[in-house]
C-alpha positions as CSV (number, residue, x, y, z in Angstrom):
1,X,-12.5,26.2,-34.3
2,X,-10.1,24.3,-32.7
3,X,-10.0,22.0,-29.4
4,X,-7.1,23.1,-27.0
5,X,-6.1,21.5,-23.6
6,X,-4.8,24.0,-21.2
7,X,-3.2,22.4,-18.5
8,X,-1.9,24.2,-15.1
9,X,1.0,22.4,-13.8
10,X,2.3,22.7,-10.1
11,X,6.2,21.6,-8.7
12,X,6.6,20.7,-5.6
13,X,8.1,22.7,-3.7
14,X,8.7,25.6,-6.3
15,X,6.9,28.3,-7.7
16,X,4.6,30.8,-6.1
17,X,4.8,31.3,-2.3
18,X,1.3,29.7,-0.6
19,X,-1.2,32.4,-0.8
20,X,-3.0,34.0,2.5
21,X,-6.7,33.3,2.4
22,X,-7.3,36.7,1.1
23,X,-5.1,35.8,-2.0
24,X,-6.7,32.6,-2.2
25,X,-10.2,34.3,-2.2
26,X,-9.1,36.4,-4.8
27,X,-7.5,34.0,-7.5
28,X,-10.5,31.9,-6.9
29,X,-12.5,35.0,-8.0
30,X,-11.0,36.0,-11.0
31,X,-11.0,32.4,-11.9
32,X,-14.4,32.3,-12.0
33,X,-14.6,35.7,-14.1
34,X,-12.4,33.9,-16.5
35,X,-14.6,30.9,-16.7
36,X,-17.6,33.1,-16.9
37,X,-16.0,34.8,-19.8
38,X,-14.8,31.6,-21.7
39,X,-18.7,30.1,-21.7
40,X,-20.1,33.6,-22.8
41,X,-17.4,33.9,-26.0
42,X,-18.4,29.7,-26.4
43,X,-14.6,29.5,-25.9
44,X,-15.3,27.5,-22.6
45,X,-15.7,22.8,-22.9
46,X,-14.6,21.7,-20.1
47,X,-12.7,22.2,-17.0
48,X,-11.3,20.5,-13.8
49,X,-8.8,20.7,-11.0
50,X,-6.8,18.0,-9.8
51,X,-6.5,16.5,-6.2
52,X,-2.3,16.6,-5.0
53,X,-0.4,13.5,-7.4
54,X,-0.3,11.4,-4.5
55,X,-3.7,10.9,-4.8
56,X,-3.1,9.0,-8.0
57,X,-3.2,5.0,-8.8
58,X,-1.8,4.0,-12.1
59,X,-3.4,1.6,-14.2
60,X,-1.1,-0.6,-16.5
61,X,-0.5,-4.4,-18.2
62,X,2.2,-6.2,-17.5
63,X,2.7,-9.6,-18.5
64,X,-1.4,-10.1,-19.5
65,X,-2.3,-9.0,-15.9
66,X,-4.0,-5.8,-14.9
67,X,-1.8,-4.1,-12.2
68,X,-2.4,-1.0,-10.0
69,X,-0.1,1.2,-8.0
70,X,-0.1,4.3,-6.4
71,X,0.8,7.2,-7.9
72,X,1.4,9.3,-9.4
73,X,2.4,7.4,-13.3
74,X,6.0,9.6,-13.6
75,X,8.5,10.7,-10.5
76,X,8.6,13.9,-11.2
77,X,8.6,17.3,-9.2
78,X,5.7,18.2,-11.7
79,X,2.3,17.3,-11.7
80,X,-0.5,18.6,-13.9
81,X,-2.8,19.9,-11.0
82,X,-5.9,21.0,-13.6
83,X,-7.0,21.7,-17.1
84,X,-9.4,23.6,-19.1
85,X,-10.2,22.4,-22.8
86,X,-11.3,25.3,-24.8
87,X,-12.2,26.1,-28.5
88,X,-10.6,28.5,-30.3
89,X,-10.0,30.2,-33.9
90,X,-6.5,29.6,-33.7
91,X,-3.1,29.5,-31.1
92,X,-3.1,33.5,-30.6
93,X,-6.5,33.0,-28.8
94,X,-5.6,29.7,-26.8
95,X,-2.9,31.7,-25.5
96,X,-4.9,34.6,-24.7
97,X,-6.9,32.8,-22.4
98,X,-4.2,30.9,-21.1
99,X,-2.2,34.5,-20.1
100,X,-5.2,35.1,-18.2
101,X,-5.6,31.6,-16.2
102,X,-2.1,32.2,-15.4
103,X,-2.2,35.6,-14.3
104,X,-4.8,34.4,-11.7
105,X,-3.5,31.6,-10.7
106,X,0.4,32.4,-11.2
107,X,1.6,29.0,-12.3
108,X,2.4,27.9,-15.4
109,X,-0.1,26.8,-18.4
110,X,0.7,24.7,-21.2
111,X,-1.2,25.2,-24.4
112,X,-1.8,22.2,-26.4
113,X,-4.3,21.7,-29.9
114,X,-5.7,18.2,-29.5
115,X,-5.0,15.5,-32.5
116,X,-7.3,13.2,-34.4
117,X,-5.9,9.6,-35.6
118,X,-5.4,9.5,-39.2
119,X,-8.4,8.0,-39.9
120,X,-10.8,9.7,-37.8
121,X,-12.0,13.5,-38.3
122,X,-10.0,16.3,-37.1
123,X,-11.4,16.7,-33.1
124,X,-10.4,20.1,-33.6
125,X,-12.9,21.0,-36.1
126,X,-15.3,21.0,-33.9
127,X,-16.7,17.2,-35.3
């Protein structure tokens, strides 16, 4: 099996129009049919949503000194607003799940396998 990273992105001020509460009730439940799903088939590892970008404080080292800054790290109109990491047999059935996040949710997922340094086993494995 595999590791993936499936990560939802949001743009500010594109994409979907804001959802009623009705919609909102209803992504949120199909979501959790998906997730209920992913654990049963031992696809599902972890997930999490984000808070907005603006919410973020970099962390970074410049000149020897720890500085922090408020976010978010890139100006973008882009921010990764969640993720699920999943295990899967191959790409066909990380994108599977991914077409049905993003059916539910109707933003875009990227699908990702995760990578192991050369000397370090293959997190993908399942190691």
């Amino acid at each position: 099996m595999t590791r993936y990273l499936l990560s939802v992105h949001s743009g500010a001020g594109e994409g979907r129009a804001p959802m009623t509460q009705e919609e909102m009730q209803e992504s949120h439940r199909q979501l959790r049919a998906i997730e209920s799903e992913m654990a049963a088939s031992g696809a599902w590892v972890f997930s999490g949503r984000l808070h907005d970008a603006d919410t973020a404080t970099v962390v970074r080292v410049s000149g020897g000194e720890v500085l922090t800054t408020d976010g978010p790290f890139v100006e973008s109109k882009e921010h990764l607003g969640g993720f699920y990491i999943i295990e899967a047999d191959d790409l066909d059935a990380a994108l599977s799940w991914a077409a049905k996040v993003t059916a539910a949710i109707h933003t875009p997922i990227e699908v990702r396998p995760f990578a192991a340094f050369a000397d370090e086993p293959d997190p993908g494995l399942g190691a």
